[in-house]
PAFI-773534 format. One record per residue (C-alpha): residue in three letters; z, y, x negated. Coordinates in Angstrom, 3 decimals. Each point is the difference from the previous one (the first is absolute). Example, Ala and Ser with C-alpha at 12.3 -4.5 7.8 and 13.67 -1.06 7.14 Angstrom:
<atoms>
<atom><type>ALA</type><Z>7.800</Z><Y>-4.500</Y><X>-12.300</X></atom>
<atom><type>SER</type><Z>-0.660</Z><Y>3.440</Y><X>-1.370</X></atom>
</atoms>
This chain:
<atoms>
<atom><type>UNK</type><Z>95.091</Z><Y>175.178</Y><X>-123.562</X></atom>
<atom><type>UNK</type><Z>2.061</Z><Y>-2.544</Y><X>0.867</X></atom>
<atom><type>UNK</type><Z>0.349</Z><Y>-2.019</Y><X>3.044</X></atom>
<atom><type>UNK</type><Z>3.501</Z><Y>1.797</Y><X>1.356</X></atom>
<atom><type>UNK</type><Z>-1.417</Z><Y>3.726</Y><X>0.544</X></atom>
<atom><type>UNK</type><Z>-3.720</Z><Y>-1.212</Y><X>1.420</X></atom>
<atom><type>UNK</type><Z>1.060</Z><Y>0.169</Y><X>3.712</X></atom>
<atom><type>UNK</type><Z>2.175</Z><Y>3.375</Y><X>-0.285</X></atom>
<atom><type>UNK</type><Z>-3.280</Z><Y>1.025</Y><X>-1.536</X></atom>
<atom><type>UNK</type><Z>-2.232</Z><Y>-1.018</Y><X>3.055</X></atom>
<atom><type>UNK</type><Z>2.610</Z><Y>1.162</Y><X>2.419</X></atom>
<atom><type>UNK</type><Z>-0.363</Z><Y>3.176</Y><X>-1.899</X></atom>
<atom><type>UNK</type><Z>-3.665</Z><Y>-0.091</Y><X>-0.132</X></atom>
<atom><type>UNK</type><Z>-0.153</Z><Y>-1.455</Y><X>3.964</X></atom>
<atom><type>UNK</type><Z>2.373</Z><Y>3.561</Y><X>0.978</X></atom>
<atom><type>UNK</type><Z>-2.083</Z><Y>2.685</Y><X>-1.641</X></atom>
<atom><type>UNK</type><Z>-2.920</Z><Y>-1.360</Y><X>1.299</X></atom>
<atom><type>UNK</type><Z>0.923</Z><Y>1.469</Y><X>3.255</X></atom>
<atom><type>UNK</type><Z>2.218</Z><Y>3.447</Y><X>-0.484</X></atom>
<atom><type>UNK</type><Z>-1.395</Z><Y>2.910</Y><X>0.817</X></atom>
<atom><type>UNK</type><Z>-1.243</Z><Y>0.921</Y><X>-3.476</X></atom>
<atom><type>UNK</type><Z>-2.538</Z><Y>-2.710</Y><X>-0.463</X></atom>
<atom><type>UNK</type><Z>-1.010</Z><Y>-0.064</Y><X>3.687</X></atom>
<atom><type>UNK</type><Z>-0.058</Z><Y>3.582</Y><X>1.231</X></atom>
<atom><type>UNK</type><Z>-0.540</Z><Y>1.896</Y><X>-3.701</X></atom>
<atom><type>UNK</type><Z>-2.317</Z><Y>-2.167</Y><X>-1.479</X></atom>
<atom><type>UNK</type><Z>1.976</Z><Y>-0.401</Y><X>-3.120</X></atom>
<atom><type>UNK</type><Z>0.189</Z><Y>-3.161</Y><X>-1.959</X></atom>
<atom><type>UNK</type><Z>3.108</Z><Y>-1.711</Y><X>0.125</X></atom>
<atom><type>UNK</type><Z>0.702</Z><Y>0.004</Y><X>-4.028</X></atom>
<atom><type>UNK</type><Z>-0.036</Z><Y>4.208</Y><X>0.929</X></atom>
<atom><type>UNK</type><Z>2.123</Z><Y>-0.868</Y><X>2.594</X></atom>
<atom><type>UNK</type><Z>2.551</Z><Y>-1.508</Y><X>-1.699</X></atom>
<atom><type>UNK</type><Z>-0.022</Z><Y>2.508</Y><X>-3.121</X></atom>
<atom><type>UNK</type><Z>-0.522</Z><Y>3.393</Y><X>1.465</X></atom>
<atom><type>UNK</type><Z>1.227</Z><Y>-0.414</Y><X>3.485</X></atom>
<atom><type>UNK</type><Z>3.007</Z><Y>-2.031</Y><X>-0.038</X></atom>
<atom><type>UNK</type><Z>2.134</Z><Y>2.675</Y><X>1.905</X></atom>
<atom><type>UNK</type><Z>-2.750</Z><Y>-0.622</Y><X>2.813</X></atom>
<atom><type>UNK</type><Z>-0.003</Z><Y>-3.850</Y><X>0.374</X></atom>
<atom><type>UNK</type><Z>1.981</Z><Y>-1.734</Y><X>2.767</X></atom>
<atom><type>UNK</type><Z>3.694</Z><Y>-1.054</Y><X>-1.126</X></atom>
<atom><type>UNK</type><Z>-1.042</Z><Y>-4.113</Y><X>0.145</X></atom>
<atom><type>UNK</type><Z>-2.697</Z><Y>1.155</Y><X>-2.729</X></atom>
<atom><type>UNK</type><Z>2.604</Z><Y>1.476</Y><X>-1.611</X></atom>
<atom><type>UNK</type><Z>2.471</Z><Y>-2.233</Y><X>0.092</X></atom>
<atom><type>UNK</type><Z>-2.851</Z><Y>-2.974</Y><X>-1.626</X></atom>
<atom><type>UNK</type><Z>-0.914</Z><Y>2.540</Y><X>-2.471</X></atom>
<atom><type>UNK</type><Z>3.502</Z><Y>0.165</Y><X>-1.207</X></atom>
<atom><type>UNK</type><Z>0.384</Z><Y>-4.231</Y><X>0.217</X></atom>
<atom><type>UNK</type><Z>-3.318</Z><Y>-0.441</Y><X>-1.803</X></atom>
<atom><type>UNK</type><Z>1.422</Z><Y>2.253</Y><X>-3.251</X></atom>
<atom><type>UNK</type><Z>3.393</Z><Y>-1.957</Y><X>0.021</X></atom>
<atom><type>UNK</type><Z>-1.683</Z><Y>-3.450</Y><X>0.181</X></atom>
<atom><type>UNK</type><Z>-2.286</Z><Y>1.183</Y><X>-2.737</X></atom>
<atom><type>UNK</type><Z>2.791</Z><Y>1.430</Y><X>-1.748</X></atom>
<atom><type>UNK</type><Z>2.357</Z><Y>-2.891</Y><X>0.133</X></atom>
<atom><type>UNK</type><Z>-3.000</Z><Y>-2.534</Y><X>-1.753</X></atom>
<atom><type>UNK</type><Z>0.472</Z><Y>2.139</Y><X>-3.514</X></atom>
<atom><type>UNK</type><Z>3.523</Z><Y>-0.159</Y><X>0.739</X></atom>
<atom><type>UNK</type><Z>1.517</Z><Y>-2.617</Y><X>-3.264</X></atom>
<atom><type>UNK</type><Z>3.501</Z><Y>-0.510</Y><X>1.797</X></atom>
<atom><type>UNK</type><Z>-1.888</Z><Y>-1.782</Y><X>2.908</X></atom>
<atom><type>UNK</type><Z>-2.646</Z><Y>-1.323</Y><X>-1.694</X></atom>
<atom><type>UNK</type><Z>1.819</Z><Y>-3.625</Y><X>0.299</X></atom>
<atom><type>UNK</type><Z>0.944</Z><Y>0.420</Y><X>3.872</X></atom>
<atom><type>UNK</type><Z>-3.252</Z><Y>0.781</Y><X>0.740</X></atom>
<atom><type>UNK</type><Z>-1.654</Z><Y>2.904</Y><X>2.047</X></atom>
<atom><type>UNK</type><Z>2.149</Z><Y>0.260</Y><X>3.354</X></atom>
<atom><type>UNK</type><Z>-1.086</Z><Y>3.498</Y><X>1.334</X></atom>
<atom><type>UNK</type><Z>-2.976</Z><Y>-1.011</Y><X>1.977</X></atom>
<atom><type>UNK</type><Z>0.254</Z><Y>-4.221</Y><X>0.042</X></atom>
<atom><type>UNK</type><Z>1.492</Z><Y>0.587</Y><X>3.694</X></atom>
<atom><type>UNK</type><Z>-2.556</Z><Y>2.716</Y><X>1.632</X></atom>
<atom><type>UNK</type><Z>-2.585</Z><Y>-1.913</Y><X>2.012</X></atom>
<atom><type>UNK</type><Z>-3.159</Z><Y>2.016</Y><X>1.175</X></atom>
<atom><type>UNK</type><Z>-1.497</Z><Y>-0.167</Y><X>2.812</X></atom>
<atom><type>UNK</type><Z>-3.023</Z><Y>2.086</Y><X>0.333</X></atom>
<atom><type>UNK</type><Z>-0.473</Z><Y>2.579</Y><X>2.607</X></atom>
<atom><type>UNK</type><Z>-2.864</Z><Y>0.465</Y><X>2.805</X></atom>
<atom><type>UNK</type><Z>-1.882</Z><Y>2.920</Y><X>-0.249</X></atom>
<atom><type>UNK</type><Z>0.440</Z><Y>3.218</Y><X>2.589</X></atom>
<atom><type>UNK</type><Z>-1.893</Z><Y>-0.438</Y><X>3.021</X></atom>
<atom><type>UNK</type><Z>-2.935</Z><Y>1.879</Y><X>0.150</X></atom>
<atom><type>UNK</type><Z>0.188</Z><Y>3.106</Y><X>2.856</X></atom>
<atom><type>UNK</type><Z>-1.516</Z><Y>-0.614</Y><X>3.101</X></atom>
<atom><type>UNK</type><Z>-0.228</Z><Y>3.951</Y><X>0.623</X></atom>
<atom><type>UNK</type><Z>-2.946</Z><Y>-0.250</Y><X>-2.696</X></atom>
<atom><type>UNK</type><Z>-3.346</Z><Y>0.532</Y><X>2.238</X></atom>
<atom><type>UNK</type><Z>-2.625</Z><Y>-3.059</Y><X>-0.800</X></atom>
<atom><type>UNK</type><Z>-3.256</Z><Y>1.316</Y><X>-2.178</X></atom>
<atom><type>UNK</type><Z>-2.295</Z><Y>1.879</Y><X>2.025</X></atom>
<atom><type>UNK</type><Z>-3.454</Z><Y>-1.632</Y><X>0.280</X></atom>
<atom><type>UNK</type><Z>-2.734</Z><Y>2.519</Y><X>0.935</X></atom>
<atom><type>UNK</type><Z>-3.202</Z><Y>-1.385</Y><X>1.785</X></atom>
<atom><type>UNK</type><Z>-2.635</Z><Y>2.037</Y><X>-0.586</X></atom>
<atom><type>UNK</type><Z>-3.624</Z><Y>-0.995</Y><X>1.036</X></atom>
</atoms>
């Protein structure tokens, strides 16, 4: 792949990491992204949708000579991940002699 569309692809990557899907269903993100598009958050979306035109405009011959300019000027900046809950109680050591 070349160098234009790698960060759209982390960015992409970075965002389904943390929907709902992957972190509350258990799904992979690849089943994610094919069978629950409708689902995913509209900046997953919106990447998805970025990634195919960046993609699309390499294989395109009229800009072959101008170069890839769909995702030269996206910068990515990874996220943090969700805090974890402090409502979750601590393991429960039993002390049985």
């Amino acid at each position: 792949m070349a160098s234009s569309c790698q960060n759209l692809v982390a960015a992409l990557k970075d965002c389904l990491k943390y929907t709902d899907c992957v972190l509350k269903d258990g799904r992979k993100p690849s089943e994610c992204l094919k069978n629950h598009f409708d689902e995913l958050p509209e900046d997953c979306q919106s990447l998805r949708k970025a990634t195919f035109e960046c993609k699309r405009s390499m294989l395109d011959m009229r800009k072959r000579f101008r170069g890839n300019i769909v995702g030269t000027q996206f910068e990515f900046t990874p996220r943090t991940p969700p805090p974890v809950s402090a409502t979750d109680p601590p393991a429960a050591t039993s002390s049985t002699q």
